[in-house]
C-alpha positions as CSV (number, residue, x, y, z in Angstrom):
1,X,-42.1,-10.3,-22.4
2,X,-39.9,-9.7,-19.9
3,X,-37.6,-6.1,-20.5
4,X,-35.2,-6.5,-17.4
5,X,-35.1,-7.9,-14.6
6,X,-33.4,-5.9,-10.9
7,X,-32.7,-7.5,-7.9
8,X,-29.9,-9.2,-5.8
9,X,-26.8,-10.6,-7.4
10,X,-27.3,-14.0,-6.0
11,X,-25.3,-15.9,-7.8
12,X,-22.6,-15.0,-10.5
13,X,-20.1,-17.4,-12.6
14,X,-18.9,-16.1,-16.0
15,X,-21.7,-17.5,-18.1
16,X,-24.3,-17.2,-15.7
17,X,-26.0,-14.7,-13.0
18,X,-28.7,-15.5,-10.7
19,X,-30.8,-12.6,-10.2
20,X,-33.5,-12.7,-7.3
21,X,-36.1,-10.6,-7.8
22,X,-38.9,-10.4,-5.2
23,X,-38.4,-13.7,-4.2
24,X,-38.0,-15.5,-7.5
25,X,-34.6,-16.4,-9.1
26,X,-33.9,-15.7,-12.4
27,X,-31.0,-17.9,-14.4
28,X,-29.6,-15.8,-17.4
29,X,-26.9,-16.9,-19.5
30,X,-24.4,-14.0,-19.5
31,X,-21.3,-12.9,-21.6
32,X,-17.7,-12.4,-20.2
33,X,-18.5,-8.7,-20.6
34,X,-21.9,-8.7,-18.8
35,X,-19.6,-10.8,-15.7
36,X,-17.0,-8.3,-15.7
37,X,-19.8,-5.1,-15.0
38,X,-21.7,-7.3,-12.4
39,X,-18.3,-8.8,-10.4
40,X,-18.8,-6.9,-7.0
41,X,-22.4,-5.8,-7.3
42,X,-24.7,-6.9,-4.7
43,X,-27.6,-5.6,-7.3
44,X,-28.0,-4.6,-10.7
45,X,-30.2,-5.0,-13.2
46,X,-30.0,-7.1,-16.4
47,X,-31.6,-5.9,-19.8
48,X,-33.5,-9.6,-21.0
49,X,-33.9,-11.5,-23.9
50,X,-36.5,-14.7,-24.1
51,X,-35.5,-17.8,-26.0
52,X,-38.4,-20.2,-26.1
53,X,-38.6,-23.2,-27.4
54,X,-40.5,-26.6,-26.7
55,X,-37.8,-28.2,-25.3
56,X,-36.6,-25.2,-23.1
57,X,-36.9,-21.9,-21.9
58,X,-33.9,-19.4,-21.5
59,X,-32.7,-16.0,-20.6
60,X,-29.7,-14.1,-21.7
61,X,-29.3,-11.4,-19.6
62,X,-26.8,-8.2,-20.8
63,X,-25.6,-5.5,-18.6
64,X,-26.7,-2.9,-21.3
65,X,-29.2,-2.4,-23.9
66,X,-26.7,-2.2,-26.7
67,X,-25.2,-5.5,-25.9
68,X,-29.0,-7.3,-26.3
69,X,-29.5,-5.0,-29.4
70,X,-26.2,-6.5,-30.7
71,X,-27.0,-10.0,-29.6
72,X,-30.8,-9.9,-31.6
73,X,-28.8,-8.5,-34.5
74,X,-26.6,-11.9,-34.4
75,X,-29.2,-14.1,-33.6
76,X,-31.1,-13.2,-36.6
77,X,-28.3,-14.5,-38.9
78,X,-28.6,-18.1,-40.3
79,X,-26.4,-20.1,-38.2
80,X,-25.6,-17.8,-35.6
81,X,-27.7,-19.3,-32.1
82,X,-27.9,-17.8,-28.6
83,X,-24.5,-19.3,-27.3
84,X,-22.8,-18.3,-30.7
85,X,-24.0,-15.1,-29.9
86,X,-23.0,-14.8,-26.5
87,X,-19.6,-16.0,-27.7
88,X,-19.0,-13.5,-29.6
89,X,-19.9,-10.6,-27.1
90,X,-17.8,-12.5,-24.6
91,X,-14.7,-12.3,-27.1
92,X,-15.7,-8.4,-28.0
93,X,-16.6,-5.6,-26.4
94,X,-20.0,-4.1,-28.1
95,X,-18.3,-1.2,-29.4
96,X,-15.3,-3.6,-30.7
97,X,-17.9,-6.0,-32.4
98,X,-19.7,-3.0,-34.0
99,X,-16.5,-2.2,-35.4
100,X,-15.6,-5.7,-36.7
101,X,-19.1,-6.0,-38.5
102,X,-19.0,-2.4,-40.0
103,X,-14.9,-2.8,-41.2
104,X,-16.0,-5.8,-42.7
105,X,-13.1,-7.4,-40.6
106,X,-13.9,-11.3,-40.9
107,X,-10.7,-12.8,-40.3
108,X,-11.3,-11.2,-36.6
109,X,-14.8,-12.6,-36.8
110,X,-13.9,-15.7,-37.6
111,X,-11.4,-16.3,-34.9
112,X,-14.3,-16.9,-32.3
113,X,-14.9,-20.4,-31.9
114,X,-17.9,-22.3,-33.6
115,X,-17.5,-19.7,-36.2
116,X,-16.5,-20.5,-39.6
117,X,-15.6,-18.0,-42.4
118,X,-19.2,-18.7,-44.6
119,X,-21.2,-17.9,-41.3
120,X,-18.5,-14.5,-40.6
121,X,-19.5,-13.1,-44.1
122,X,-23.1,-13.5,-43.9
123,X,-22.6,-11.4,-40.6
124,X,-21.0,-8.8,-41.9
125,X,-23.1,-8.9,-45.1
126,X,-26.6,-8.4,-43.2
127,X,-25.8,-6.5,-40.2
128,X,-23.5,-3.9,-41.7
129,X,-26.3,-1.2,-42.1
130,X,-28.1,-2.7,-38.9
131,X,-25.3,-1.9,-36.7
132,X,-24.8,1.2,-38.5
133,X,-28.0,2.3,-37.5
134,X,-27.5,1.1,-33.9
135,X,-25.2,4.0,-33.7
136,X,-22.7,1.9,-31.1
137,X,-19.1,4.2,-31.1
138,X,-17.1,1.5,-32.7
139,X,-13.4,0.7,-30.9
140,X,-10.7,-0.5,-33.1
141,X,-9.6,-4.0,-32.7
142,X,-6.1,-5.5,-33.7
143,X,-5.1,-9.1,-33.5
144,X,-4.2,-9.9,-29.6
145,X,-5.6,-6.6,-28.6
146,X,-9.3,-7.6,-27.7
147,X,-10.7,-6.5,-24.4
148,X,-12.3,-10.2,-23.8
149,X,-10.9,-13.7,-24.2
150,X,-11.5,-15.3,-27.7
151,X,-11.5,-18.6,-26.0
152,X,-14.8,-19.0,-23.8
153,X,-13.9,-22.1,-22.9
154,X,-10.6,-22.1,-21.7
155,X,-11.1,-19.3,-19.7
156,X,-14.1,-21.3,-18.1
157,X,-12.3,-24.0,-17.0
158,X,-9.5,-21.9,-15.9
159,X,-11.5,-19.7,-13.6
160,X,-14.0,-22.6,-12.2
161,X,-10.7,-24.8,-11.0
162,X,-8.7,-22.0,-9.5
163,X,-12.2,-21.2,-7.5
164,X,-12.4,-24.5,-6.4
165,X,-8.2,-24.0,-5.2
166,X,-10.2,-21.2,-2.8
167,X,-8.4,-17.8,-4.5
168,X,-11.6,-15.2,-4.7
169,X,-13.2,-14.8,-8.4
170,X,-12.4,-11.1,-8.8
171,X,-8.7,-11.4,-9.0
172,X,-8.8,-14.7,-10.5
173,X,-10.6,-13.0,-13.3
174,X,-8.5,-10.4,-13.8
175,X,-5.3,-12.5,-13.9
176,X,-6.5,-15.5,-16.2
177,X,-7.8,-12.2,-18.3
178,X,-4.5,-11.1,-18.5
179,X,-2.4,-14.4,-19.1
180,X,-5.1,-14.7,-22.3
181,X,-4.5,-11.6,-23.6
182,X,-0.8,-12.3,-23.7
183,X,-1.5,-15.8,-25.3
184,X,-5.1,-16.4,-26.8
185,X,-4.1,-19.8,-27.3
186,X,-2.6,-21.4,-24.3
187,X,-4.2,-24.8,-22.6
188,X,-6.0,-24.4,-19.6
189,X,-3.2,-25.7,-17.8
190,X,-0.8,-23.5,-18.8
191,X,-3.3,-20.5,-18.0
192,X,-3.6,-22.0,-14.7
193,X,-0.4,-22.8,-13.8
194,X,0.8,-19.0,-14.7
195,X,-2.2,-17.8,-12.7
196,X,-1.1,-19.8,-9.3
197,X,2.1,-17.8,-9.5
198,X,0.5,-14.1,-9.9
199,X,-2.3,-15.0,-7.3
């Protein structure tokens, strides 16, 4: 089983970071969170978690070993799969999502995408002592006031296209970050057209 892997920040996009290790590449599916501690690294070093199946093998890399604990946790709810999971740590913070689980706050829960209210309870139902245990300091989260975008998507699409108009990823992060925040639920041509004028 592989525990982490540290090398060079080869390659870095918001859902994914190439790590070269000694030669050797290794793809891992990251969160928003994970992107925003590796943006300007040359190295670093990403705590690992294996999903194999017949079909595939993957890696979800996380820049801390409470975010993996978090995303195990998840992952062992029926219904809740790796990108469900990454989703959610994308749209939260892990001290945020801690927080959400242990409030018992599933209207919040339920407001990231692919996530419907049935799946939200059983989460809260069967990781409430887990994440208790964890012993992750909990943030307080209010409507509009999470530290990450709710839609993954959007902000994906956003990002990639004003990368391709040539404006560097750092600041383009931090301004489609911002335009979301304002408005969770704006089209990604909205969120882009706002960016162009505050890059």
């Amino acid at each position: 089983m592989i525990d982490y892997v540290r090398g060079i920040v080869d390659e870095l996009s918001p859902t994914q970071a190439t790590i070269e290790c000694h030669g050797v590449g290794y793809l891992l599916n990251i969160s928003l969170n994970t992107y925003t501690a590796l943006q300007g690294k040359s190295e670093a070093r990403l705590f690992v978690y294996e999903s194999i199946r017949e079909d595939a093998w993957v890696l979800f890399g996380f820049a801390t070993k409470e975010e993996r604990a978090l995303f195990l946790m998840l992952i062992s709810v029926s219904g809740v799969g790796g990108n469900t999971a990454r989703t959610m740590l994308s749209s939260f913070s892990a001290s945020e999502l801690a927080g959400l689980i242990m409030e018992g706050n599933e209207k919040m829960i339920k407001s990231v995408k692919g996530l419907g209210a049935k799946t939200a309870q059983r989460i809260i139902v069967e990781l409430h002592d887990k994440v208790a245990d964890l012993g992750i300091s909990s943030t307080p989260v209010s409507e509009g006031n999470a530290t990450q975008v709710v839609n993954v998507e959007v902000y994906n699409e956003a990002f990639e296209a004003l990368k391709m108009l040539g404006f560097s990823p750092a600041p383009v992060a931090k301004a489609v970050k911002s335009i979301m925040k304002d408005d969770p639920t704006a089209p990604v041509e909205k969120v882009i057209k706002l960016a162009l004028k505050m890059l």
